[in-house]
Steps between C-alpha positions, in 0.01 A plus 500: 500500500424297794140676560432439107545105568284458788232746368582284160426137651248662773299598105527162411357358741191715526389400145586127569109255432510315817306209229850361344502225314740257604777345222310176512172682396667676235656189346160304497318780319509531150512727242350871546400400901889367559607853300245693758609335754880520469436863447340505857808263680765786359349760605484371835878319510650746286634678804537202740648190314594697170715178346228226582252731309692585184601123505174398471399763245767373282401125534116583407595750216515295209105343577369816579218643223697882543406601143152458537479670817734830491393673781544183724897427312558900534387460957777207458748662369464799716495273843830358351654802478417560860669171610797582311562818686443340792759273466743806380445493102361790459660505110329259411181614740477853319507342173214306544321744695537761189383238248235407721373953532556510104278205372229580719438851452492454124267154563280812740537236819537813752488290827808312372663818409409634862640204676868496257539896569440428865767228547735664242522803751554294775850329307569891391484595904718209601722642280485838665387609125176675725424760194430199251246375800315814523455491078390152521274567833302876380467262134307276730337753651341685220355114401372432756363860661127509305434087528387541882741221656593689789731189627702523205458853546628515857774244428637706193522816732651322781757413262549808368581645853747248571683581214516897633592327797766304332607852339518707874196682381320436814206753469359401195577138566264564840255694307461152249495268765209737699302488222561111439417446800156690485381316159566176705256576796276635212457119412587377843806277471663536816843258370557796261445800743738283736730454272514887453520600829839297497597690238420826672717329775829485275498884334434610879859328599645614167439885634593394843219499668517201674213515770235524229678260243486215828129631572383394125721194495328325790175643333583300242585168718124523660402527161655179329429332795094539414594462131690188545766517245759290677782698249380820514481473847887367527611847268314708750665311803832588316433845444390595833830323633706728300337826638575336823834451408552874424330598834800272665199263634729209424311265686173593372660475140626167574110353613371664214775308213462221703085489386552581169767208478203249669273587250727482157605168625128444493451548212830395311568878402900379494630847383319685745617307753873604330400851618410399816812309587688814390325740692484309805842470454589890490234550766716268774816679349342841620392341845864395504454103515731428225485105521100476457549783213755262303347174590136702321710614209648155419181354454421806285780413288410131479173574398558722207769260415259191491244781255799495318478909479855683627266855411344443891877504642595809474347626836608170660821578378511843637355413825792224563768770403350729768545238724871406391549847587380531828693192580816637287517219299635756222600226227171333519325863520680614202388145287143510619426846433695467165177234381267721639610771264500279219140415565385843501699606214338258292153579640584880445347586797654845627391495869631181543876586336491822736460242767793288408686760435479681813611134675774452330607861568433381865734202445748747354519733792482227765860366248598826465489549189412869486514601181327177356232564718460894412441339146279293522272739755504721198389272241228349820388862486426558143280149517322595790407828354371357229310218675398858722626211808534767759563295785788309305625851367486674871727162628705572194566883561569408892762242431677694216540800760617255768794382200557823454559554851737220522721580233545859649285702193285660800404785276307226253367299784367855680345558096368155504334554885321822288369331217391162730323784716331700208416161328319394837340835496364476182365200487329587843341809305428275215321234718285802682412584179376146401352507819302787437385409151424169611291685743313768265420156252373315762268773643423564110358161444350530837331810390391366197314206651296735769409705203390197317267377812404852542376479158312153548349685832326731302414264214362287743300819676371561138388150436338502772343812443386365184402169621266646798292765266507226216344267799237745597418579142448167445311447774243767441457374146456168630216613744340709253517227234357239725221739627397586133535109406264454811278703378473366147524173638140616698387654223538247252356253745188705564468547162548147418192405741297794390554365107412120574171625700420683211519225269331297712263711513430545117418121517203517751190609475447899466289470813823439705758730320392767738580299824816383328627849455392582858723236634784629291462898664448332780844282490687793346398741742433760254222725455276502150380774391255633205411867460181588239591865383172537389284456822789584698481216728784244641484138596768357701599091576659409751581806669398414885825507645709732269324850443202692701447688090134552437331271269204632301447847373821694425502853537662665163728753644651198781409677782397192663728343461749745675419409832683124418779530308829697637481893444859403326366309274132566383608753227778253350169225499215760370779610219490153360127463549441808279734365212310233470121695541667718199630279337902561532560128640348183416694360763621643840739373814503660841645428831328694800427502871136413617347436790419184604145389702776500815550848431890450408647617159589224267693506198327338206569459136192643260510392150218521247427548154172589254309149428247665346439791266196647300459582102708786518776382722395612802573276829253320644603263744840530675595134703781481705697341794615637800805322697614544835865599513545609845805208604682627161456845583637419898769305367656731211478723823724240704732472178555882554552473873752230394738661267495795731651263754715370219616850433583572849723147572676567152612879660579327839736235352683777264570695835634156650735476167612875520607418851659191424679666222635803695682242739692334181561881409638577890731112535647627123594855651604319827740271255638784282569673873730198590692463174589892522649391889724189316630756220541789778725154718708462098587810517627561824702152491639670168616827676672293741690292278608783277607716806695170613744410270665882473532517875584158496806559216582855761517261783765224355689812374507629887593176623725464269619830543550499866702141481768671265540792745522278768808296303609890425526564861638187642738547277611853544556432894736229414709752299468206229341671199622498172442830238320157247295437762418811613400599121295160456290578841409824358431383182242275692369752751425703144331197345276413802424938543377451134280187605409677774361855291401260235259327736375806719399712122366252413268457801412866468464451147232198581362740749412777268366250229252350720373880656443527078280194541218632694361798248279760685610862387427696157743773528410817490205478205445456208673730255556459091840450415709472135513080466780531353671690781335255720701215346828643431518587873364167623786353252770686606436414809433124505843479232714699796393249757644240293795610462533690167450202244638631197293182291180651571262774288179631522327564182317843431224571699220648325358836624227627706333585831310225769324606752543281836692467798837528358746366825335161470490480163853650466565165782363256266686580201820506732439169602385349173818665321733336767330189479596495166865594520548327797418153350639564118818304412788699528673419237180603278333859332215560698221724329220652711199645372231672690176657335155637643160475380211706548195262540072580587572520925841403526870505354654219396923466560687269336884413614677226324868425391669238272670338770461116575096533634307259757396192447157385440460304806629804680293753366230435837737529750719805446328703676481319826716599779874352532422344207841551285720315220796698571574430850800382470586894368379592867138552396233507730182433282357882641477724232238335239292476809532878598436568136189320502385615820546901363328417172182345683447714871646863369456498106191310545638263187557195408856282375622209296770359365506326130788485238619784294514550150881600540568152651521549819239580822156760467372636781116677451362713765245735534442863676142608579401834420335655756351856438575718802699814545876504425817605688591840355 
């Protein structure tokens, strides 16, 4: 309960505006701005000066326009509510709060709904009522998951993991605060990943593993340092001076109260400093200067006294009766610890009764009052089981054997020794456990993330991709497009001039039209032409510099003209030229190579068409123009020369990509290589532990053993043993010989499960057996090994032959059936059905039983090694894992688990058929 309130007021004030209004600017503002505004001072005051702000909401009440504004009168009430559980109504605070959840979702005001649900499961955690916070926390969750606020996001799921935390459910509170933690880097607010990180801090200590829980805490002070939230960083001062405090660095524990102290005085935080005083208090208890420790817990009790709230005196209380013990001040002891208890009681807080309990069993035993004290270490054990308090229940079970001891019942304080021993051991497998999971979620997020920037890697290879042939595309079009708008550009400008010297030429004199049109070849650079079909002559203007053709008679099969135009071209040019003598063109266009009067080949452009024709349509006159092309023609041969080069870059960068895309491909392999080393270093540090604690049991028996026949024998050579004592050291040599056996078959046991582990061998080959037989055997089997159960059945087996390798698959249903029957209630019918199905490639095996199933939560993680729910029974957590192992490396299958029809667990595997020749 103690972690809820700090992670409680270290909430608060994360949300607090640092804007707030002061009271004199809400009592000068009127009517909806003095509402808004009021609003905005009790949110902020709510949980410092609680009273002051509910005063002054009642004062401006009766002024205030509430009807006409019912989201602002439903944020009031809500903020009131909050103040009133601050200052210990929480009647009257839950009240409002439920009014204020009902109106709004039928008015559809969600964000008011969010904020009630969130505050209402922070009253229903203070009152360790942590299953009504999760409701009201996944309600807000599934609001609020689709709107894309990832701070309310992130804050909703840190609170969610500190109510697992709250519950001892330490995994999935890490896995909530991991992911918290993520969404707030998403949007980069550091305060909230530094608040998380303390928050990491705390389940770390709560499972013991103090190094990292002191490693995140000062994390956490670097952080609110940057942040600058004066409280937050006074909580996380605190927090790190309690794991201090468990690592016996008194001193350390003492400088580290001592800042958060400075810094709530500060700021006026009066009941944080309440906690201070008190722990600063216990701290100089544990460093053994009792005067500073009572002179720190006075002023605690002054101060709560002065808040007027007797709830923060109950560890004051207790602290001050540890020290009236110490100093055997029994009366005063027995008084101060009696108003502790009353405190608690009140506050229902089972850790803290377990606590008080356990010192005033101390006071009992220090008065001798033995059996008093064996009662009330009984009822302190019940609480601090159900608080799951295991360092208060551990101090319990090691002073009620030490009572035990001291009234002469040695056989209950030897029994007590046991169970304090076993408890220790389990919680020490339970933490490893935590540990581990904590571990596998971590490296699961961690894993998720690298294949997220994988992913963006190769998006961002693929937009670039995109990007750089989109860019060269582009770029191509863009010449070409200019080039052609060049050329139209020239065209249409030549044209332009050619046109106006026309015209001006239709407005001289005829004499100069033929000068006119000179100058225009002549500024065009192109060539005139007229050819008279009839005398078979041409006339060329223009022409000095372009062509070396022959004017003047043209001979009618072209042969002169061969010797000038390319030997590619002249029959593509004397084609068209004999359309038109016969008539199949009126119009023809020809590009061809001729040679020029410098004996080079030039490109030009030939077009003509029939200007004149006789009666019966026969040509006359063809005129035409002929146009030097030869820079087009070299530069659509430099646009080739380009996208050749275009062509080759494009293949050179792809290479460059392929490369840089086989080195992502070789760091991935390189990181799946290293995770396969950490799960190889889990499973070793498994093996050890589980070899430990047998040889560890066979070695207190031994000890144990040889101090009885050392008693025995001392004994015996004084000639001063009795027959009763004689009988009761055999009796105990018989006990420890069982611990001993017990511990050493059970080692051997461990060591044959984890051989099974590692699956390698087939048998002898693959055969086809009778299922049925198959099962019956593997059930016989699995229902001897646990002793004979006469509550359990196995329903018929239906008939008929499989064809695989029948030892492993005779191993699996061993192990499935004894998983069953070994974790079925005892007192219960247990039914166990097993069936086979013939499928395309495979068969399919179904084992499942009406016994009490898995959990859904569970469902992932039954399979892993040492993984177990029955360990307490003296399970390992081996034999799912052996199973699965078989099914997927010999049977070449695969497994699951899901619920059965009959009620209880299902598990599906499969059996590959594999077509090869069979053991006769």
């Amino acid at each position: 309960m103690r972690y809820c309130l700090l992670v409680f007021f270290f909430t608060m004030s994360f949300f607090v505006r640092a804007d707030v209004p002061s009271t004199e600017d809400v009592k000068a503002a009127k009517g909806h701005k003095q509402l808004v505004l009021l609003n905005q001072y009790m949110r902020s005051q709510a949980f410092i000066d609680a009273r002051t702000a509910l005063s002054l909401a009642e004062s401006l009440k009766p002024n205030l326009p509430l009807n006409q504004f019912p989201k602002e009168k439903l944020y009031l009430h809500l903020w009131q509510g909050v103040a009133l559980n601050f200052i210990g109504n929480r009647r009257d605070a839950l009240i409002l709060l439920d009014t204020v959840i009902n109106e709004s979702t039928s008015a559809g005001l969600s964000d008011v709904t969010v904020e009630a649900l969130l505050q209402r499961a922070t009253i229903y955690e203070e009152q360790s009522n942590s299953d009504l916070a999760l409701t009201d926390r996944f309600n807000v969750l599934s609001m609020i998951e689709h709107k894309g606020d990832y701070k309310l996001l992130a804050d909703t799921q840190s609170a969610i993991g500190m109510t697992y935390f709250s519950q001892a459910k330490f995994t999935r509170a890490f896995e909530w605060l991991l992911n918290a933690k993520e969404n707030y880097k998403a949007i980069d607010l550091e305060r909230g990943v530094v608040h998380t990180l303390g928050r990491i801090g705390s389940i770390y200590r709560s499972i013991g593993d103090l190094d990292n829980a002191l490693s995140y805490q000062l994390k956490t002070i670097e952080g609110q340092r940057k942040v600058g939230n004066k409280k937050s960083l006074a909580i996380a001062f605190n927090n790190t001076a309690i794991v201090y405090k468990d690592l016996g660095k008194y001193q350390e524990a003492i400088e580290m109260h001592t800042e958060s102290l400075e810094l709530k005085r500060e700021i006026g935080y009066e009941r944080g400093m309440v906690y201070s005083f008190n722990n600063l208090g216990e701290t100089h208890r544990l460093a053994g200067d009792l005067a500073t420790a009572k002179s720190y817990l006075a002023q605690a009790e002054e101060l709560a006294n002065k808040l007027n709230n007797r709830m923060l005196l109950g560890s004051t209380n207790l602290y001050l009766g540890r020290i009236a013990i110490t100093e055997k001040r029994y009366e005063d002891a027995e008084r101060i610890l009696a108003m502790a208890m009353e405190t608690y009681r009140k506050r229902n807080s089972a850790s803290r009764i377990a606590e008080g309990l356990v010192e005033q069993a101390n006071l009992a035993m220090q008065t001798q009052q033995y059996q008093s004290a064996v009662s009330l270490l009984k009822e302190a054990i019940e609480y601090a089981q159900k608080a799951q308090k295991n360092v208060v229940l551990f101090k319990a079970y090691d002073l009620l054997s030490q009572v035990y001891a001291n009234i002469g019942d040695f056989r209950s304080a030897y029994d007590m020794q046991v169970t304090f021993r076993q408890s220790k051991d389990k919680l020490f497998d339970l933490n490893s456990q935590q540990r581990v999971e904590m571990l596998v979620v971590q490296n699961q997020i961690e894993e998720t993330k690298r294949n997220l920037e994988f992913v963006r890697q190769q998006a961002k290879l693929t937009e670039s991709e995109l990007n750089n042939k989109i860019s060269k595309r582009n770029l191509l079009m863009l010449a070409v497009m200019s080039f052609v708008l060049l050329l139209w550009y020239l065209y249409r400008q030549r044209v332009n001039k050619r046109e106006l010297k026309l015209v001006k030429q239709s407005q001289s004199e005829i004499a100069e039209k033929e000068q006119k049109l000179s100058l225009a070849l002549w500024a065009s650079g192109d060539v005139l032409w007229s050819w008279d079909l009839k005398a078979h002559t041409v006339s060329r203007e223009n022409a000095d510099d372009l062509s070396a053709l022959p004017d003047g008679k043209v001979d009618p099969t072209w042969q002169n003209l061969r010797a000038h135009v390319h030997q590619d071209d002249f029959n593509r040019l004397t084609t068209h030229l004999e359309s038109i003598k016969n008539q199949q063109e009126a119009a023809f266009e020809v590009a061809y190579r001729v040679k020029n009067k410098a004996g080079e080949w030039a490109w030009v452009q030939d077009k003509g068409k029939v200007v004149e024709i006789d009666s019966e349509g026969r040509p006359l006159r063809v005129a035409g123009i002929q146009h030097d092309i030869t820079i087009l023609k070299q530069q659509e041969a430099d646009l080739v020369v380009l996208n050749t080069e275009l062509e080759q870059r494009v293949q050179q960068r792809t290479k460059d990509l392929v490369a840089a895309l086989n080195d992502l491909k070789a760091t991935q392999q390189s990181l799946v290589e290293a995770e396969k080393m950490a799960a190889l270093g889990s499973l070793v540090a498994g093996l050890a532990h589980e070899l430990n604690t047998p040889l560890g049991t066979a070695m207190m028996a031994v000890t144990h053993l040889h101090a009885e026949l050392q008693q025995l024998d001392a004994k015996v050579q004084d000639n001063r043993i009795t027959k009763t004592e004689l009988t009761e050291g055999f009796k105990v040599l018989a006990e420890s010989g069982d611990l001993i056996f017990s511990g050493v078959n059970r080692t051997s046991a461990l060591v044959e499960q984890f051989k099974r582990v590692s699956v390698s061998e087939r048998g002898e080959g693959r055969a086809s057996e009778s299922f049925a037989v198959l099962v019956n055997a593997a059930f016989k089997t699995a229902w001897q090994a646990s002793g004979a159960p006469k509550h359990v059945e196995l329903l018929e087996v239906s008939d008929g032959n499989i064809t695989t390798y029948s030892d492993p698959l005779m191993q699996v249903l061993e192990l499935l059936i004894s998983n069953a029957i070994n974790h079925a209630e005892s007192n219960d019918q247990l039914s166990i059905k097993v069936s086979c199905y013939e499928r395309n490639n495979f068969y399919e095996v179904l084992v499942e039983d009406n016994g009490i199933g898995v959990a859904e939560n569970e469902l992932t993680k039954i399979f892993n090694p040492f993984y177990t729910l029955a360990r307490h029974r003296g399970h390992v957590g081996l034999g799912l894992n052996i199973v699965f192992n078989l099914v997927s490396q010999v049977l070449g299958g695969e497994i699951n688990c899901e619920r059965s029809e009959l009620g209880g667990a299902k598990f599906r595997f499969t059996v590959e058929k594999v077509h090869e020749k069979l053991l006769v």
